[in-house]
N, C-alpha and C positions, 0 to 999 in steps of 0.2 A: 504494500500500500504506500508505505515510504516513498520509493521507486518514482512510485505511479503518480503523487504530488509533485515532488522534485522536477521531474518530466514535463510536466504539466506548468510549472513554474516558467521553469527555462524557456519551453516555447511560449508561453506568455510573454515575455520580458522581448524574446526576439522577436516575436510579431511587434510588440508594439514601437519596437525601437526603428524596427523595417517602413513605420509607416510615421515617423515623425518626419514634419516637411522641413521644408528648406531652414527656417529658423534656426534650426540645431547647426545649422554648415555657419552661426554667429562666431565669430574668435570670444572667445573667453574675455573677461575683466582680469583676470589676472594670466598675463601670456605672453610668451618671449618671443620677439620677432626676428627674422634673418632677413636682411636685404641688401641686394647688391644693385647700385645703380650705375650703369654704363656712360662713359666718356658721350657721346651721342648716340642716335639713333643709324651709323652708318655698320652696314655690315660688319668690318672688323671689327668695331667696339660690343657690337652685341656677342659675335663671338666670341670676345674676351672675357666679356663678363658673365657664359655660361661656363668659359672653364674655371673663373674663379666663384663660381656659385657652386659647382659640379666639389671642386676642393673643400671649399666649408661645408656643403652637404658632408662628405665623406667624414670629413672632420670633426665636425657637431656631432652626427650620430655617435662616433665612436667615445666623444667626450660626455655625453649625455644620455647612452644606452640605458644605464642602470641606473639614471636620478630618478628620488620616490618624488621630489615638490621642488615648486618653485626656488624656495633659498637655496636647496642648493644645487638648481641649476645653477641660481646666479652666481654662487661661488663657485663653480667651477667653472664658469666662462670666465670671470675674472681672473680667477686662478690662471688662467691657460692665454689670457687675452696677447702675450708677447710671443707664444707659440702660435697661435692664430695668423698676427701679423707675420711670424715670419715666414708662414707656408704661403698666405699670403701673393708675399715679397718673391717667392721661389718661383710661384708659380707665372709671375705678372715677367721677372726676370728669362725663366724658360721660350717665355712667348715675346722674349724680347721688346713688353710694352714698355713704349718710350715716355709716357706719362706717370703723374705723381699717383698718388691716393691715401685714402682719409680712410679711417678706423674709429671707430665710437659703440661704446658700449654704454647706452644709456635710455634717456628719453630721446627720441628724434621723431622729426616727423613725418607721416605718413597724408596722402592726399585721398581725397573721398572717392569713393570707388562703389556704383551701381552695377550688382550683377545678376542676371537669373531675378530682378525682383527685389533685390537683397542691398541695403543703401550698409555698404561700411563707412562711417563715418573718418571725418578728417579728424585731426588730432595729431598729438604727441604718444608713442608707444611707446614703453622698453624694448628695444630692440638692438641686435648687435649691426650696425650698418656700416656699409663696406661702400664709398663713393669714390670710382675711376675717371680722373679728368675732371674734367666740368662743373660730370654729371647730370649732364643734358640729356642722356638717353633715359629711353624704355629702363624700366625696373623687373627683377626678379625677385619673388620674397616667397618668404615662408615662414611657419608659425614653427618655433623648437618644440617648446611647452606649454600647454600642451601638445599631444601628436596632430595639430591640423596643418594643412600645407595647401599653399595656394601652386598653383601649376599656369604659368603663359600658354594660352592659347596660341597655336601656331598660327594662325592667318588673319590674328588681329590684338590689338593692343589690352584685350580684357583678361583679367585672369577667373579661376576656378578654386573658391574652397574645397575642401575633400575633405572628408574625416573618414580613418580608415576605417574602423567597425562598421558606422553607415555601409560605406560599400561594402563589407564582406556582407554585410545582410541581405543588403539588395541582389547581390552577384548570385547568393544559393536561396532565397525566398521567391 
């Protein structure tokens, strides 16, 4: 009988989580942001700024796999913020980019963004932001902590919240 609640529970909670709308794809109040914003909007620069987006991906996760909360994600970006810059530095060096860039781990700001429906408001976010050149161009971001991540759309300037449990619900429901 146990079993048979238990069961019963779990598919409860995934039906309902399967059919929570778009509101839930909201970033969080308390939420660490990634963002890398490109020299301009000219091909090289955007491709520069997906391989230095591509590197903090890599990098964040492995720095931030096993954080249970917030503080200490914060404290281990902090912690790590001179190893950040200098893979950074490696990687802008590898690609031979001939410009400067800015590092900030803090409040910065983010510009309002209407998507699917969904008004992300402008403001100041904690966020760790990575600005090449200008930073005139298109932006790439994504949320650390929690796990949501915004994804560029390929053939236009808008992006795409995600939250992964969402999708695995959807994908097998």
């Amino acid at each position: 009988m146990k079993k048979i609640l238990i069961i019963a529970l779990v598919l409860g909670i995934i039906i309902s989580l399967g059919k929570i709308k778009a509101e839930t794809n909201m970033i969080p109040n308390e939420a660490i942001r990634l963002r890398v914003v490109a020299n301009s909007d000219s091909e090289y620069d955007q491709r520069i700024k997906m391989k230095v987006s591509d590197k903090l991906q890599q990098d964040m996760y492995q720095l931030l796999k096993n954080t249970k909360g917030i503080e200490e994600a914060r404290k281990t970006i902090n912690d790590n913020l001179s190893i950040i810059n200098q893979n950074i530095k490696d990687t802008l060096l590898k690609e031979n980019y001939p410009l400067n860039y800015k590092i900030h781990f803090g409040d910065n700001y983010f510009p309002a963004k209407e998507y699917k429906g969904i008004q992300y408001e402008a403001g100041y976010y904690e966020s760790l932001l990575v600005t090449l050149g200008e930073g005139k161009g298109k932006n790439w971001w994504c949320v650390l902590f929690p796990p949501l991540c915004l994804i560029e759309a390929e053939e236009s300037d808008e992006v795409e919240y995600k939250f992964f449990v969402q999708e695995l619900i959807e994908k097998y429901l």
